[in-house]
N, C-alpha and C positions, 0 to 999 in steps of 0.2 A: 548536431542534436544536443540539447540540452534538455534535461529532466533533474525538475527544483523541489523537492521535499519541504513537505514543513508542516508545523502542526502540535510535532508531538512535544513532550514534557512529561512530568511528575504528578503521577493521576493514583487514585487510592485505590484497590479492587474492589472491583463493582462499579466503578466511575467510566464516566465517557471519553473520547477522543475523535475529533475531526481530525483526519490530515490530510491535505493537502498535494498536488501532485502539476504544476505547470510546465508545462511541455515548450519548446520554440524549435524548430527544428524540423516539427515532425506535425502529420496532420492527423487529428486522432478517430477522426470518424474513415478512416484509410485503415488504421492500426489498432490490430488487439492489442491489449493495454493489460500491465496485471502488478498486482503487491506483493512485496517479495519482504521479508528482513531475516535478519541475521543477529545470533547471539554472538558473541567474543568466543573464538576458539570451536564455533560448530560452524556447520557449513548454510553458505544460504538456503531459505526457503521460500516455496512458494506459498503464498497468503490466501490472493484471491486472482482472478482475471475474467476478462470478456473470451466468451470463445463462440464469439456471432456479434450481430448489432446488439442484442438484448440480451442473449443469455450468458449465465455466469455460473464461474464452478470457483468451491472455496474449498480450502483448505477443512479436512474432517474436526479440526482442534477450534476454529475459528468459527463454523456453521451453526446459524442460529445465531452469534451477536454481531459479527461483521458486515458491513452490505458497502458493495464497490457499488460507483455511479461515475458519471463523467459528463461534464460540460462541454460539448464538442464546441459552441459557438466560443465560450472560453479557451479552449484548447486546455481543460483542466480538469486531473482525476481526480476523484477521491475514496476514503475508506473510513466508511462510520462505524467508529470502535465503541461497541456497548457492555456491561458488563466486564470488564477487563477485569486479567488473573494477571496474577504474579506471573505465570510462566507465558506473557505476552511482551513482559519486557525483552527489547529489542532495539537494532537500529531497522528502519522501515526504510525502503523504496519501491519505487515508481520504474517498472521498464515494459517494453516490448514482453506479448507472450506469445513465440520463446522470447528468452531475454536477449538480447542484443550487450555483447560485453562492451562495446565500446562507449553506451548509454550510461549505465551507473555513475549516477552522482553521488552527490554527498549523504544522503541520506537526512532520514529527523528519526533521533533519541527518542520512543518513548518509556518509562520506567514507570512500573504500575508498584506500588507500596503495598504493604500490610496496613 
């Protein structure tokens, strides 16, 4: 299983973010799927996820400007970031919810400014 991030970069707060989540591996309408990232030196978190075909629980920090969707016929997540804060900066990924440890990839950087 592979899980390919991508997306993020250097966005101002209050600014947008698409990212990106391609999957090969795994088939996603089989698989809850969810956003997870991680600051340097804290532990990971969870973001957002499917927990059914349609419904979704998000993270109480994130609710209200984040919304997970997912392309099954692309085999591709995503996670439309609105409003971004400061304290959203992050490395983001795409895994299994739960997470599956052997999934984590690389991850996408994204760093929200003042």
């Amino acid at each position: 299983v592979q899980l390919q991030a991508s997306g993020g970069g250097l966005v101002q707060a209050g600014g947008s973010l698409r990212l990106s989540c391609l999957a090969s591996g795994i088939i996603f309408r089989a698989n809850l799927m969810g956003w997870y990232r991680q600051v340097p030196g804290k532990q990971r978190e969870l973001v957002a996820h499917f927990i059914s075909g349609s419904s979704t629980m998000y993270a109480d920090s994130v609710k209200g400007r984040f919304t997970i969707s997912r392309d099954s016929a692309k085999n591709t997540l995503y996670l439309q970031m609105n409003s971004l804060k400061l304290e959203d900066t992050a490395v983001y990924y795409c895994n299994k919810w739960p997470p599956v440890a052997s999934y984590w990839g690389q991850g996408t950087l994204v760093t929200v400014s003042s």
